[in-house]
BAVOMI-911973 format. One record per residue: x, y, z of N, C-alpha, C, CB in turn; residue in one letter. Coordinates in steps of 0.02 Angstrom, whole numbers, padded with zeros to 5 digits, always signed. Glycine has a CB too. Layout:
REM residues N
XYZXYZXYZXYZA
...
This chain:
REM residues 57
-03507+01175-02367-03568+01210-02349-03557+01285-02347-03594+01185-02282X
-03598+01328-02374-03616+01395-02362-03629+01412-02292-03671+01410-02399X
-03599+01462-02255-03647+01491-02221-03677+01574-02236-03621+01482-02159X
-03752+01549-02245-03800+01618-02272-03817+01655-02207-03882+01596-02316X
-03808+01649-02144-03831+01669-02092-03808+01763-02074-03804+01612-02043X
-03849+01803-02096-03811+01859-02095-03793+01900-02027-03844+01899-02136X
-03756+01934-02020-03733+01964-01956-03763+02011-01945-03672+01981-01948X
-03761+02005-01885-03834+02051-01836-03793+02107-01783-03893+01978-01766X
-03808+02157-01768-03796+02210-01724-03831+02210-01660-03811+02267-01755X
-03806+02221-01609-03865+02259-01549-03882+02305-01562-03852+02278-01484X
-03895+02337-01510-03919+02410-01530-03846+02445-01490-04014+02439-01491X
-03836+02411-01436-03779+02441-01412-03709+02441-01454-03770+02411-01351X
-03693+02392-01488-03634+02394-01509-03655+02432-01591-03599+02312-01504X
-03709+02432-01608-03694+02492-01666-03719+02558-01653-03726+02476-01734X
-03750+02573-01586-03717+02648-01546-03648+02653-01553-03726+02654-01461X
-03616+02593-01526-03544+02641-01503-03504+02616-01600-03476+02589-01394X
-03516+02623-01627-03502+02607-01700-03502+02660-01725-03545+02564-01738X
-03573+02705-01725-03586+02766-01744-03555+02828-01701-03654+02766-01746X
-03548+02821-01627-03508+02856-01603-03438+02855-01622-03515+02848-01551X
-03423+02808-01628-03314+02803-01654-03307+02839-01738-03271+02677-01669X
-03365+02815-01776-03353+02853-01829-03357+02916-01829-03383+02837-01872X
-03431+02939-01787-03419+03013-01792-03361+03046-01762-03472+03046-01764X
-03330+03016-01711-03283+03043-01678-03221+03058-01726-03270+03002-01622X
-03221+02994-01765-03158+02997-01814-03199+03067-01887-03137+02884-01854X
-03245+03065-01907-03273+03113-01961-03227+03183-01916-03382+03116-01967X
-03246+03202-01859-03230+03234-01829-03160+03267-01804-03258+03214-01805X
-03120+03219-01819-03059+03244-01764-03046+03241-01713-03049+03288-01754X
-03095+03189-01670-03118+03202-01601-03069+03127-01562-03223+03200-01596X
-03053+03076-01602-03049+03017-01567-02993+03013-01540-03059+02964-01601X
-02951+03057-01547-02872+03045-01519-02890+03059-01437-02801+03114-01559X
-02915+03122-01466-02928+03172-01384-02961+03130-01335-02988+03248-01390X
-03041+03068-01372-03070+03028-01313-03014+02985-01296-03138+02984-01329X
-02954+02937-01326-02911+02909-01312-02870+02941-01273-02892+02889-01356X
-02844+03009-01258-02796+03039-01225-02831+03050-01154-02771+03103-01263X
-02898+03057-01132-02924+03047-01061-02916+02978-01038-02997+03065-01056X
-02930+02934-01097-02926+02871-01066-02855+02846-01047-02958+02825-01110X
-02801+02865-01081-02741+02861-01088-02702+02913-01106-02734+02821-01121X
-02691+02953-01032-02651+03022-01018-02579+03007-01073-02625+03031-00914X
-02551+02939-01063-02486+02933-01087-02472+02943-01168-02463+02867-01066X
-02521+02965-01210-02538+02958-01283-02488+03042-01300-02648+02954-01303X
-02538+03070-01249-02523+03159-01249-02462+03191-01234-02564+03195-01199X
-02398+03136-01211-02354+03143-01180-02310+03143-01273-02344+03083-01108X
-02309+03113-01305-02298+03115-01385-02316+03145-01418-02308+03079-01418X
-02385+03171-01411-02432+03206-01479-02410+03274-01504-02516+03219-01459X
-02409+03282-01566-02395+03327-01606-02461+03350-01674-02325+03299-01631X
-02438+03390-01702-02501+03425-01753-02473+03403-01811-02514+03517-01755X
-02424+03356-01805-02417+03325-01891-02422+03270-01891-02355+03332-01934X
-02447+03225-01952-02422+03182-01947-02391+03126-01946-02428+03186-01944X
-02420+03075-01913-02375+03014-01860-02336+02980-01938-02448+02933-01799X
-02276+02953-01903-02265+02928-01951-02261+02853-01952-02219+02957-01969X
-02289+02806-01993-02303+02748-01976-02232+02713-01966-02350+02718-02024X
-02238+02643-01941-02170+02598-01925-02210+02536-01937-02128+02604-01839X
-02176+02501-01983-02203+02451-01999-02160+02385-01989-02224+02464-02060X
-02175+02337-01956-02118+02279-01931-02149+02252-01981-02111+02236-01849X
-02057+02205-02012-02073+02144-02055-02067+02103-02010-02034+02126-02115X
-02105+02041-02040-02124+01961-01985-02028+01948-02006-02214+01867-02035X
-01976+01901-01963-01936+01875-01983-01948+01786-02027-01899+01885-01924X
């Protein structure tokens, strides 16, 4: 069986959809993460990050 049933939004959760993107268009999302989580800012630098990628064993 198909399912044709298409996916639906609130209004609230594609507010905060449009807020995270603009934040990211922006430059802005690290900084709302660093109020929420002082401990981010304790690392942060102006270059960057460099990824770490675990292989599964």
């Amino acid at each position: 069986m198909v399912n044709k049933q298409q996916m639906q939004w609130s209004r609230q959760g594609a507010h905060y959809l449009l807020q995270t993107r603009t934040s990211v268009l922006n430059g802005e999302l690290r900084d709302h993460f660093e109020e929420c989580y002082p401990e981010l800012s304790a690392g942060s630098n102006d270059e960057e990050p460099e990824i770490q990628v675990k292989m599964a064993a």
